[in-house]
C-alpha positions in Angstrom: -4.7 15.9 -1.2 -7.3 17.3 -3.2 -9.0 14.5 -3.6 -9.9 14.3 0.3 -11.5 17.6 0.2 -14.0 15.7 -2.3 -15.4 13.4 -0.2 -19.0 13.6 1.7 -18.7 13.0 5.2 -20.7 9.1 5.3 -17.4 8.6 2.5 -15.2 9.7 5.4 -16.7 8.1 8.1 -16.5 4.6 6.0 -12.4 5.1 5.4 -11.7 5.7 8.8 -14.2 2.6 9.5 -12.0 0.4 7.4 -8.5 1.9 7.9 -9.4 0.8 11.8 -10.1 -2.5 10.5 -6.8 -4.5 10.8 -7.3 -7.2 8.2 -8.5 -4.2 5.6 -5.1 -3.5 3.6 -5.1 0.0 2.7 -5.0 -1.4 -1.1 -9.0 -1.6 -0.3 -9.2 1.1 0.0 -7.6 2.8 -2.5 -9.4 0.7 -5.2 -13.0 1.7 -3.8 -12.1 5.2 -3.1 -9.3 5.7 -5.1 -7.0 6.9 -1.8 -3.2 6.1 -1.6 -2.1 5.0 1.7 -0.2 8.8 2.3 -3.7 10.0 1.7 -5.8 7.9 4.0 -2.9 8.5 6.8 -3.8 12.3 6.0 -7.2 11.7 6.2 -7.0 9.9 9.6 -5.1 13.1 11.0 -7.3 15.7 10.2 -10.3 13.6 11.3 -9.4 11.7 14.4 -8.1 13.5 17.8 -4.3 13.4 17.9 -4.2 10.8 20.9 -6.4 8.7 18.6 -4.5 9.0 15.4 -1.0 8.2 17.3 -2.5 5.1 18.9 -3.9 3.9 15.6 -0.7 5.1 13.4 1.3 2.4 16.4 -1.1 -0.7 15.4 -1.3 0.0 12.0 2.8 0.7 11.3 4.2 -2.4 9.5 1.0 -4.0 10.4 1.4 -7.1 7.6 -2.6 -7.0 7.1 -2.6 -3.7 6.1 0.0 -4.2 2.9 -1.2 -6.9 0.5 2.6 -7.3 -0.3 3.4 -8.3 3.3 0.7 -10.2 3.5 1.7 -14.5 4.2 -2.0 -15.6 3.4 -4.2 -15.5 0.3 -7.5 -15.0 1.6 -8.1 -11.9 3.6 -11.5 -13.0 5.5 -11.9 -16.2 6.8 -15.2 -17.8 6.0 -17.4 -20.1 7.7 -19.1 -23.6 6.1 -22.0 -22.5 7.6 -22.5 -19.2 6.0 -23.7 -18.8 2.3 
């Protein structure tokens, strides 16, 4: 977990941001901030109360979003014809 020691804290605060997010898949994240999912669960546990990291380790378990693999759609973000 060395690697989570390494991080500023605006780093942090943007991982939890998107491991909260339910259509980011924690494959996001490891390719922008080169964190396994083991890692960001880690992450969310030292930084979050423990009420708050239980309630968000419920919504996110077996979560499809949250795995590319599980995943039944292609696009992850749906897109309006009326933005750019």
């Amino acid at each position: 977990m060395s690697k989570i020691s390494e991080l500023d804290s605006e780093i942090i605060d943007r991982v939890i941001e998107m491991a909260w997010e339910d259509r980011t898949p924690f494959a996001a994240i490891e390719l922008q901030y080169g964190l396994s999912e083991k890692e960001v669960i880690a992450l969310m546990r030292r930084e979050m109360k423990s009420s708050s990291f239980k309630m968000w380790r419920k919504r996110v378990s077996g979560r499809k979003t949250k795995h590319l693999r599980q995943r039944n759609f292609l696009v992850g973000r749906f897109k309006s014809a009326n933005q750019n």
